[in-house]
C-alpha positions as CSV (number, residue, x, y, z in Angstrom):
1,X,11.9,28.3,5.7
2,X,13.2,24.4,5.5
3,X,10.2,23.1,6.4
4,X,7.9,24.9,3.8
5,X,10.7,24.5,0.9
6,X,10.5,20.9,2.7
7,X,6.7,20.5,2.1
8,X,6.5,22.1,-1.2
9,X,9.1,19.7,-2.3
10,X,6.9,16.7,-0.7
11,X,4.2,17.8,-2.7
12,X,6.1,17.6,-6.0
13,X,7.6,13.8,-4.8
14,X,4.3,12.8,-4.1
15,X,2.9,13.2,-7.6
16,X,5.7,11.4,-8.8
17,X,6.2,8.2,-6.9
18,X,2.1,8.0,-6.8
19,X,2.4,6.5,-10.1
20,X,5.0,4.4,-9.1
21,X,3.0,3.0,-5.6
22,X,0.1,2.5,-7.6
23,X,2.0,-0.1,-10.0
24,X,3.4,-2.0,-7.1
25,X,0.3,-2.4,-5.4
26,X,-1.6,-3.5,-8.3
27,X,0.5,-6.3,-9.0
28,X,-0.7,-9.6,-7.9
29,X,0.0,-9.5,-4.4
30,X,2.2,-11.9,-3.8
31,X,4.8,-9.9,-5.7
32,X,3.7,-6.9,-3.5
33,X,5.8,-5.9,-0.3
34,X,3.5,-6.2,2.5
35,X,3.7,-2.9,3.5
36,X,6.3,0.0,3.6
37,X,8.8,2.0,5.6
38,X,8.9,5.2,5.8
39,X,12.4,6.5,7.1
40,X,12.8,10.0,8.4
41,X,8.9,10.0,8.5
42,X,9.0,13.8,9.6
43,X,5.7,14.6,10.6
44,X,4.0,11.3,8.9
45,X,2.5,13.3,5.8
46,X,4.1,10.6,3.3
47,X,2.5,7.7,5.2
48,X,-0.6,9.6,5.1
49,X,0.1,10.1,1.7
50,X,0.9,7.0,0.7
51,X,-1.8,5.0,2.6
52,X,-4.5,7.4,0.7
53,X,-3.0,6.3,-2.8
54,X,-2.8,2.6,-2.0
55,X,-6.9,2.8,-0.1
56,X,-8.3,4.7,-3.1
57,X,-6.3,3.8,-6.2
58,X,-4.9,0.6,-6.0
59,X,-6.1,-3.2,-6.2
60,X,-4.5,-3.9,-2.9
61,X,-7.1,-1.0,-1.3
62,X,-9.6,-3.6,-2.2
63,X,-7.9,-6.3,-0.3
64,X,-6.8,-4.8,3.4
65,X,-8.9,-6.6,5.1
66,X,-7.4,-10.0,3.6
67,X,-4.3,-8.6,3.5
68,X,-3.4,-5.6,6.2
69,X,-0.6,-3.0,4.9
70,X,2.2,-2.8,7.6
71,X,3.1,0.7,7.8
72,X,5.7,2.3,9.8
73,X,7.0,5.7,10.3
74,X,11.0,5.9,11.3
75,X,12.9,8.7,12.8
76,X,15.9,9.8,15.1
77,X,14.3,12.8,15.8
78,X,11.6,11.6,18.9
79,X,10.1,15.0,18.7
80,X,8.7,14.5,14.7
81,X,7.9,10.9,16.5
82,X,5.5,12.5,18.2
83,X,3.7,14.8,15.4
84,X,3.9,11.9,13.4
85,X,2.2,9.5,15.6
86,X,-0.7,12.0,16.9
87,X,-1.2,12.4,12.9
88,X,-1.8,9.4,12.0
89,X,-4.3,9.1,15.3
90,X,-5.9,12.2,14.1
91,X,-6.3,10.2,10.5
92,X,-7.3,7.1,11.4
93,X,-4.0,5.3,10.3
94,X,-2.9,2.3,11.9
95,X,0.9,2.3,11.9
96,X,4.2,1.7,13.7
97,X,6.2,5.3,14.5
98,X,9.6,3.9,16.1
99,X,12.6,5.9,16.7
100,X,15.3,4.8,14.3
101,X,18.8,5.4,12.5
102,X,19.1,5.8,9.1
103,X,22.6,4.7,9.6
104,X,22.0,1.5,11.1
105,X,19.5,-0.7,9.0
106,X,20.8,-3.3,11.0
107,X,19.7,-2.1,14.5
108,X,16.1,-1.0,12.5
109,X,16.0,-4.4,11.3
110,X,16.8,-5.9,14.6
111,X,13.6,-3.7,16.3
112,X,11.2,-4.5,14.1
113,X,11.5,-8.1,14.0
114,X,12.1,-8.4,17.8
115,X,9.3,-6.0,19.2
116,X,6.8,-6.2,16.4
117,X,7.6,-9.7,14.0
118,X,8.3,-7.5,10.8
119,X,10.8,-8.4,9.0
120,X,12.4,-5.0,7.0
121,X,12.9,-7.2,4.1
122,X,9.1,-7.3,3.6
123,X,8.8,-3.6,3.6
124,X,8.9,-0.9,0.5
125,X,11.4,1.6,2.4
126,X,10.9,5.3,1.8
127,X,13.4,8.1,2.3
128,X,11.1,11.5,1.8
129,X,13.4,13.6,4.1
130,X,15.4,16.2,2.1
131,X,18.6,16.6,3.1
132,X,21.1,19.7,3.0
């Protein structure tokens, strides 16, 4: 029951912040983050999400090639890890699926820059999960 109540609330967030990605990434793009975080990625359906929005409807879908969107999916749990990164395989998504701790930014911060050169400054960072 969490899960659908979970996705039908998704849904609904989606339609929302849409409006809001597609602002940010049609700003010129030096005043764009260079990609986004998505913490407590669940199963990856807000990176998918997101990644459509910013491909089809955005002035930065226009310019990956120039300029690559970092994505990365977050979470403590390693089994949504592993939904979430055979998802994005399944859609064709290039992305980062780490395990991390919403409660320390600091060790997040410290990953990412160390194992893949991203700096979690640069990143738009997501919180979809819904919390009890």
């Amino acid at each position: 029951m969490n899960v659908r109540g979970s996705g039908g609330a998704h849904s609904t967030y989606f339609k929302v912040i849409d409006q809001v990605i597609i602002k940010l990434f049609n700003k010129p793009i030096d005043e764009q983050p260079k990609g986004i975080l998505d913490m407590g990625c669940g199963n990856g359906a807000f990176i998918q999400h997101i990644f459509d929005v910013i491909e089809h409807q955005t002035l930065r879908g226009n310019q990956l090639e120039e300029h690559p969107l970092l994505l990365v999916g977050a979470d403590f749990n390693k089994a949504a890890l592993k939904v979430t990164r055979a998802n994005l395989i399944k859609a064709d998504i290039w992305a980062k699926v780490i395990w991390g701790d919403i409660g320390r930014p600091d060790l997040l911060a410290k990953d990412l820059r160390e194992d893949y050169n991203i700096e979690l400054k640069d990143l738009l960072n997501v919180r979809t999960f819904l919390g009890s």
